[in-house]
C-alpha positions in Angstrom: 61.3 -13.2 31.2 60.7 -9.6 31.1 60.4 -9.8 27.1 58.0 -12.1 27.7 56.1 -9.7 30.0 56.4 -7.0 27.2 55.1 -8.8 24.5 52.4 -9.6 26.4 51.5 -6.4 27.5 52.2 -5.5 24.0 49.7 -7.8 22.5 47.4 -6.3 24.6 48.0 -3.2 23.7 47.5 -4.1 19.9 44.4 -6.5 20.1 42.3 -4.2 22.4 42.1 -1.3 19.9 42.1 -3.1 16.6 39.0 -5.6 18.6 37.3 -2.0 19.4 38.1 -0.5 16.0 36.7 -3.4 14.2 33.8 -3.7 16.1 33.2 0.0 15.7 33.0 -0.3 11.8 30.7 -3.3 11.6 28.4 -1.2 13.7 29.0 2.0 11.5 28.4 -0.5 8.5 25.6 -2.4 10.2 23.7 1.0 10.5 24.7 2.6 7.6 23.3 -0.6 5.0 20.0 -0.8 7.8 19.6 3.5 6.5 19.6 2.7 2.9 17.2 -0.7 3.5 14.9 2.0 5.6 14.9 4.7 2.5 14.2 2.1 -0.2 11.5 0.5 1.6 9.9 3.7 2.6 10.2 4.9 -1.2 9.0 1.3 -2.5 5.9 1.8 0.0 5.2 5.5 -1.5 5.3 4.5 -5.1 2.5 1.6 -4.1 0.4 3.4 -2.0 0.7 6.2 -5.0 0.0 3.6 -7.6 -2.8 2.0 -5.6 -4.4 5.5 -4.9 -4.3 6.5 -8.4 -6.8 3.1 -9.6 -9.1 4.0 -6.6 -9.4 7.3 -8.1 -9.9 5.6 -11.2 -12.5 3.5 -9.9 -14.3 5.8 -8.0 -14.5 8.7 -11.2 -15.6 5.6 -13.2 -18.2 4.6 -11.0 -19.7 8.0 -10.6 -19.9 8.5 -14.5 -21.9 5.1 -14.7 -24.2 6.6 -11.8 -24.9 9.8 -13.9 -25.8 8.3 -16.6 -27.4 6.0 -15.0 -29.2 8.4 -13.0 -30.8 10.1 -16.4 -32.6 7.1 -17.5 -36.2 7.4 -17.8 -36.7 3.8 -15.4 -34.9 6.0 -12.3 -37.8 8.6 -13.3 -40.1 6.5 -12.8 -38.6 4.4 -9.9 -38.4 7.9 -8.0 -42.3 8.9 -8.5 -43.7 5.6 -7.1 -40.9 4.4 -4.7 -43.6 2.3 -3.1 -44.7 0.6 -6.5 -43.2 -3.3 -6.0 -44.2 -4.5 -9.4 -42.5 -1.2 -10.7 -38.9 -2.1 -8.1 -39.2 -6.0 -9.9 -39.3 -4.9 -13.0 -36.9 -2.6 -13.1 -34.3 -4.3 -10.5 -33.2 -7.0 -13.8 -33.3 -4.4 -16.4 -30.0 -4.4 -19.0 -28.9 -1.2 -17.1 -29.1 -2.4 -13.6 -27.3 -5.3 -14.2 -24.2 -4.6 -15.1 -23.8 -2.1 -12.5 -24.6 -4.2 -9.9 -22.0 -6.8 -11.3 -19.1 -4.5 -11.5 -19.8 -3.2 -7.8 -20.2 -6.4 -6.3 -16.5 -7.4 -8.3 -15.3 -4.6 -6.5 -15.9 -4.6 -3.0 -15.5 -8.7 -2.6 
């Protein structure tokens, strides 16, 4: 009888710590595998918003070369001397230059 009692109390002994140890190691593990998810992800999201930032740039050094060059035509010249001139605004809102422009902006912002 009082082996019985032992072993009990022995079994006890043994299953509490080993329950405790192994639930200590799937939390270390469970944290330690959630730390390298978090790094990757936050290095993942860097390298995008790097890549991403980098064709805005792009874009937007792009688009201001087409508006200087634009800008030195002689139809802007004349556009800015009579702004109120609406036969001059028709004539010159489908010109070869205009168009273009106003394709490639209208691509990028819908």
């Amino acid at each position: 009888m009082e082996n019985i009692k032992f072993a009990k109390r022995l079994s006890v002994y043994i299953a509490i710590p080993t329950i405790l140890g192994v639930i200590l190691i799937w939390i270390m593990a469970s944290w330690f595998a959630s730390n390298i998810v978090n790094q990757n992800i936050k290095s993942q999201m860097s390298d995008v918003v790097k890549s991403r930032s980098e064709i805005i740039n792009d874009f937007i050094q792009s688009a201001e070369e087409s508006l200087k060059t634009f800008s030195l035509g002689s139809q802007v010249r004349e556009l800015l001397l009579s702004p109120n001139d609406p036969e001059l605004q028709k004539k010159l809102s489908n010109t070869p230059l205009i168009i273009p422009i106003k394709k490639r902006f209208l691509k990028a912002f819908i």
